[in-house]
Structure formats: C-alpha cells, structure tokens
C-alpha positions in Angstrom: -11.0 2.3 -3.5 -12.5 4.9 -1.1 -10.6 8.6 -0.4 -9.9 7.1 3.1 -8.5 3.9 1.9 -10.4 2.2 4.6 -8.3 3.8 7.2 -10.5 5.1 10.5 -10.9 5.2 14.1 -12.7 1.8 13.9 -9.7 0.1 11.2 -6.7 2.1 11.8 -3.5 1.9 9.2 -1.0 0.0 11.8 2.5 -1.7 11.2 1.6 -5.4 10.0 -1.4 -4.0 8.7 -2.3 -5.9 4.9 -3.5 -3.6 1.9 -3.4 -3.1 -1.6 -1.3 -0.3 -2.8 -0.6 1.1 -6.5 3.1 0.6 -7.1 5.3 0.6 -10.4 2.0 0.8 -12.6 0.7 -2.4 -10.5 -1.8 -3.2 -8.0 0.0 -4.9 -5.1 -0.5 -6.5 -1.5 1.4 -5.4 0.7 2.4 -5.6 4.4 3.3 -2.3 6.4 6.4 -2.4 7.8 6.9 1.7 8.8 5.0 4.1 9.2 6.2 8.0 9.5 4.4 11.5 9.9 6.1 15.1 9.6 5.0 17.6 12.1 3.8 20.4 10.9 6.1 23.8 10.1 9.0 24.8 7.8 11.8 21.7 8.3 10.0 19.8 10.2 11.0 16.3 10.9 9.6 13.1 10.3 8.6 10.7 13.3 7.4 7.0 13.4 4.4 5.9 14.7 3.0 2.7 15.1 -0.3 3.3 14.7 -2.5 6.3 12.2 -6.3 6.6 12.3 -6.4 9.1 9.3 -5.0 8.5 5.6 -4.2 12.1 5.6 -1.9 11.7 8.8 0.9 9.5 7.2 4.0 11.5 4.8 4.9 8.2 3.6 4.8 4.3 4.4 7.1 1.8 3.7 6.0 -1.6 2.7 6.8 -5.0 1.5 5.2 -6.0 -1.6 3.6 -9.1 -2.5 2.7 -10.0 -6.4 0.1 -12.4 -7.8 1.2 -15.9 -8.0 -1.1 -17.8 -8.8 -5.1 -17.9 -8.0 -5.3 -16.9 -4.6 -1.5 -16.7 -3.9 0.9 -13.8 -3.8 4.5 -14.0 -3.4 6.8 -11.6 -1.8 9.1 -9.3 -4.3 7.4 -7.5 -7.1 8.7 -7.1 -11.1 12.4 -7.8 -10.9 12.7 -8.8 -7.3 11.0 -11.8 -7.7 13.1 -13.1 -10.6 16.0 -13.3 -7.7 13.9 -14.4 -5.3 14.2 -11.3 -3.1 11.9 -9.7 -0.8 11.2 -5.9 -2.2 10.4 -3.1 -0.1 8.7 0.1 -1.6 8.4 3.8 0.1 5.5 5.2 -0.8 2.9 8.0 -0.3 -0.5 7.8 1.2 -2.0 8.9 -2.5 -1.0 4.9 -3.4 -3.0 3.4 -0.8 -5.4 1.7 -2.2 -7.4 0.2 0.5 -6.7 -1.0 4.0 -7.7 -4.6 4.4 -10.1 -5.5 7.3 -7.9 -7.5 10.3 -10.5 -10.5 9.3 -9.2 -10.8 6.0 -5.7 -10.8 6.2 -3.9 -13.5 4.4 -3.6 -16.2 7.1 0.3 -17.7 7.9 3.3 -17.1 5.2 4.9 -20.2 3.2 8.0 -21.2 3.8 8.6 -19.5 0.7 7.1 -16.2 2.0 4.2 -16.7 -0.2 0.4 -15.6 1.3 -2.7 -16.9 0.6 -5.7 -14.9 0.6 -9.7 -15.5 1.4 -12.7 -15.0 -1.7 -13.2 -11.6 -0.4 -9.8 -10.6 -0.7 -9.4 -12.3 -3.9 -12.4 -10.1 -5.6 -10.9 -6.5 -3.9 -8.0 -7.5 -6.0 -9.5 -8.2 -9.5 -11.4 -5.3 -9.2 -8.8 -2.9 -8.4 -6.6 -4.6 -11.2 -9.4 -4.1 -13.6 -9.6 -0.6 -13.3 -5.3 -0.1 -14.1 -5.5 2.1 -16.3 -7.5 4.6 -14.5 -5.8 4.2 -11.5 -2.7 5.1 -13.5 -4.2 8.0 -15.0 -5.5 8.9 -11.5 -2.5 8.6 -9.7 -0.3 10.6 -12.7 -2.5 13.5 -12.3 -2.0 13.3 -8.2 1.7 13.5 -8.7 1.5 16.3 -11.2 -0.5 17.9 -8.6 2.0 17.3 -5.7 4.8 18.7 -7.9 2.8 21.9 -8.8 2.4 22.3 -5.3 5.6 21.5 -4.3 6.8 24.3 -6.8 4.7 26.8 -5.4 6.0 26.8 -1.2 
C-alpha cells in the first residue's frame, strides 16, 4: 500500500479497473463500477467520471467485491452476500483503496459462477496486505476519526 494507491497519470483509477480495497475489516478485490468527484464549494454536487489520474480526485467509488475462495480464486459477494450467492456492491472512500492493480495483472475472464482467478503476483499483493489486518484497521479507524473531526469543524 502506497499514499497513491498506485493511481497516476501512467495507471489511472478507471471504471473496470481491479484493486484491492479495505472493506468491513477485510481486504478485498474488487472491480470499479462508478466513479464520482464533488466540485469544489459549499453544496457542491457530485459528478461521474470515467476516468481519475489522482487518488485525491475521487469523493467516493463504488465497487463490486470479490472474496477469497480458494488459492488463487475469489468469488463475487463478500461476508453475508456470498452465503446467498449474491453479488455485493460497496460505496466507499478513496482512504480504503488499497492499491490499483496494474492492467497486466488483472484477473483474466469470470466463471460462469462469477468467480476470478488471479496471477502469482497478484496472489502475493493479497497475502501481504491481509497480513498486515490489523494495522490497516487501526490505520483506517484513525482516518475516519480524522474525517469526522473535520467534518465537525466546517
């Protein structure tokens, strides 16, 4: 995990872009489905774009979430979505971006069960991020309670 999340000039964040985001305490893959900004000033409104070069560009992202399987496999849905066999979508913020995956690694052609497999590289981007859990959730807990704090303050 890098502060840009991978996201440049060079590897723009991009609907049907792959990543890994930080979502109900888990590390995820997921697929971006939307992507929306907010122009700046007092009530301004939110617009979609297809395409962002900076992480600090998007307000939030919406996604569809893929968990671990098994070995190199993720399936679509995450926690209790995938007990019903349901795709689940997430909104989230750019702050749970993990890391953009490069357009060479993204899993290759979904199952007819939805499932994705992904490449060695991939595989390892995973593992580590999962190791490190627990400071991500730390991390991310004090990014909210900074968000609120600010929040409070405009």
């Amino acid at each position: 995990m890098c502060k840009t999340a991978n996201v440049s000039n060079e590897s723009p964040l991009l609907v049907d872009a792959w990543a890994f985001v930080y979502h109900n305490d888990a590390v995820l893959l997921a697929k971006v489905k939307v992507l929306y900004t907010q122009s700046t000033g007092k009530g301004a409104r939110h617009a979609w774009h297809p395409t962002l070069s900076s992480i600090g560009a998007p307000s939030y992202i919406v996604v569809q979430l893929y968990e671990r399987a098994q070995l190199h496999r993720f399936r679509p849905g995450a926690a209790s979505g995938s007990r019903l066999h349901s795709y689940t979508f997430a909104q989230i913020t750019r702050n749970a971006l993990l890391t953009l995956l490069d357009r060479n690694d993204w899993p290759k052609g979904e199952a007819r069960s939805g499932s994705v497999d992904v490449s060695q590289k991939v595989w390892e981007i995973y593992a580590a991020l999962s190791k490190d859990r627990e400071n991500l959730k730390a991390l991310m807990s004090k990014m909210k309670s900074r968000q609120q704090n600010q929040d409070n303050e405009e």
